[in-house]
C-alpha positions, 0 to 999 in steps of 0.5 A: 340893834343899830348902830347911830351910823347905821340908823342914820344912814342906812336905815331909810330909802325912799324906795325898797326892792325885794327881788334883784331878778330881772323884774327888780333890776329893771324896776329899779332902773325905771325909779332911778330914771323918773327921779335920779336923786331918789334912793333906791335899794334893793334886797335880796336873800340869795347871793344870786337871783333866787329865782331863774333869772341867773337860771332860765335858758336865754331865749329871747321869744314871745311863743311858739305856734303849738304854744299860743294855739295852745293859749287860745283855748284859754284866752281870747284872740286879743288877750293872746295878741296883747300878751305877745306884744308885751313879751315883743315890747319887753325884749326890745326895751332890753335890748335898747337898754343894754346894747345887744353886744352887751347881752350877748343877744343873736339871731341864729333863727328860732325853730319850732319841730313838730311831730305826728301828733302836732302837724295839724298846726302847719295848717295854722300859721297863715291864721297866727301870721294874720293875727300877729301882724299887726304887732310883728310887721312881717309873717311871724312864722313860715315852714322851714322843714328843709333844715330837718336834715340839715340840723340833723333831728330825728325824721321819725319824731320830727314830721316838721319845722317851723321857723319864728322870724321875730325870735333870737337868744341872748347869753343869760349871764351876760344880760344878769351882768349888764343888768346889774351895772347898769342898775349900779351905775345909776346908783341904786344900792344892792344887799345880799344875802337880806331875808325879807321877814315881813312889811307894815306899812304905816301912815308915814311909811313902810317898814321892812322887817329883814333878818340878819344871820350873822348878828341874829337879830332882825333890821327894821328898814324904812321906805316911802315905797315898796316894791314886790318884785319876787316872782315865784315867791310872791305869796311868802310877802303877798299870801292869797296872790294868785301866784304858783311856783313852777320849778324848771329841769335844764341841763347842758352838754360838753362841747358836742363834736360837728354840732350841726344846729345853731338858734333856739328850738321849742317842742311840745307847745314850749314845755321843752326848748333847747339851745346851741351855746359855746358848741354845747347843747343847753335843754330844759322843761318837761314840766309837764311830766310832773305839774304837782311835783314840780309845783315847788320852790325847792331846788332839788332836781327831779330825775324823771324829768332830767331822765326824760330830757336825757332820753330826747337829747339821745332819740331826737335832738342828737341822734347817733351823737356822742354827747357827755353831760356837763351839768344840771340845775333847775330854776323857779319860775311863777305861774297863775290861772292865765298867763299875763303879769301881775303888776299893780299898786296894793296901795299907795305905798305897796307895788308889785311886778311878779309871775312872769309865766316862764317868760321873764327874759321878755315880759320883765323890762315891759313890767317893769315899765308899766310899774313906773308908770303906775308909781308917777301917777301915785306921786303926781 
């Protein structure tokens, strides 16, 4: 039960978040901007982000040469044109946001190694650069295997190279950091450790139903709008979305002695990608190796994958390097039947921003963004 204090004046706001990801800190920044004197409040049930904005890898990217080939077997050429230019959008918009220093954001060159199987895509870049260039300026992409030697990467896999103009990284922790200032800096409030049970939305208002673990009762929040921003675990709040959760395998390195490569690296049409960070090398995905597995939103770690990952580090990443490993974690990410977010109002009072495709760090800022503009034209 409340308290009077308690029901007096913290029991409404005129906005509820669900979700303090990128996605719900940046929806929150946009509230907050179309009208500062608006309370905004966010919850979330973790201590940190549940999802993988405290956990993905830190690249700044819009996709791969294999990957957006790979994209246009399932979409058209300007669905794929669209969708890299809200992941470039995003990532600007971040940037502007926040200041590059601030999000620890480099360009230290993003590659992409191709083996055997794949070469046939060197022969598809000028078509990509054509397509793109509307969007990127300048050629998006352009061969770069004279690095192979130099980055020290197995010639036997890797039959060649390519270099994206247009990619960078950002250190992930810094960016959550001054994501989460910034949002607090403009007064939006933020609880922890908050379940989000249920919403009724009602003629006056919408209420969020949210459990306490310490008193073991359930809070009944108020708001004059909700937002959704909750990624991977969408269909807990909104069942029937077409929302699938997709667990992600990273681990990263002690600091490697003459680590030879610095920037970002994709394999495997962008189901692997790895990273230089403070001397080490940070490397994830294989999810591929495992869809039905890793279709989950358990944490645990899945050791084929992290087998698999070990035994490319060792064969092509670092061959003939020693190399010790420092850690291990996964992160969950929200897929659906095409890749683009879905960001919408449910009413005129219930809105979400959610299933970012394992590409949050430059698709979330743009969603969010579109959100705003959704709500302003509700209000006005």
């Amino acid at each position: 039960m409340f308290s009077y204090w308690e029901r007096e004046s913290f029991s409404h706001y005129d906005h509820i978040i669900i979700g303090s990801g990128i996605v719900g800190l940046s929806t929150a920044i946009e509230l907050k901007e179309i009208d500062p004197k608006r309370s905004v409040l966010i919850l979330e049930r973790g201590l940190l982000p549940t999802g993988a904005s405290t956990r993905n890898a830190g690249f700044a990217c819009m996709g791969s040469v294999t990957e957006l080939l790979d994209d246009l077997q399932y979409m058209s050429e300007s669905e794929m044109v669209r969708l890299f230019e809200a992941r470039k959008k995003g990532l600007e918009l971040l940037r502007k946001r926040l200041g590059d220093s601030r999000i620890g954001y480099k360009a230290n060159g993003s590659y992409e190694l191709l083996n055997e199987a794949e070469i046939s895509a060197l022969d598809k870049i000028d078509y990509l650069n054509e397509l793109l260039l509307p969007v990127t300026k300048r050629p998006a992409f352009k061969k770069a295997d004279d690095s192979i030697k130099t980055f020290g990467f197995s010639e036997t896999y890797t039959k060649a190279l390519i270099e994206s103009t247009c990619e960078g990284e950002i250190h992930t922790g810094k960016m959550m950091r001054a994501l989460t200032d910034h949002a607090l800096g403009k007064g939006v409030e933020i609880k922890t450790g908050a379940v989000v049970l249920k919403h009724e939305e009602h003629e006056n208002n919408v209420a969020v139903h949210v459990q306490d673990p310490f008193r073991k009762n359930t809070w009944q929040l108020r708001c004059d709008r909700l937002f959704i921003c909750t990624n991977a675990f969408t269909t807990m709040l909104l069942p029937g979305m077409d929302v699938v959760p997709g667990r992600g395998q990273v681990l990263i390195t002690m600091p490697v002695k003459n680590l030879r490569f610095k920037g970002i690296f994709h394999l495997d049409k962008g189901y692997y990608y790895f990273r230089e960070i403070d001397g080490r090398v940070l490397f994830g995905g294989g999810r591929n190796l495992d869809f039905k597995g890793e279709t989950t939103t358990e944490f645990e770690l899945n050791e084929r994958i992290q087998s698999g990952l070990l035994q490319k580090l060792r064969d092509i990443i670092l061959p003939g390097t020693p190399f010790e490993i420092d850690m291990q974690w996964s992160g969950i990410m929200a897929f659906g039947s095409n890749k683009h977010p879905i960001v919408q109002a449910f009413s005129d009072r219930v809105f979400g921003a959610f299933r970012m495709g394992g590409m949050g760090v430059a698709l979330a800022s743009e969603a969010a963004a579109r959100l705003s503009v959704i709500v302003k034209e509700r209000i006005h």
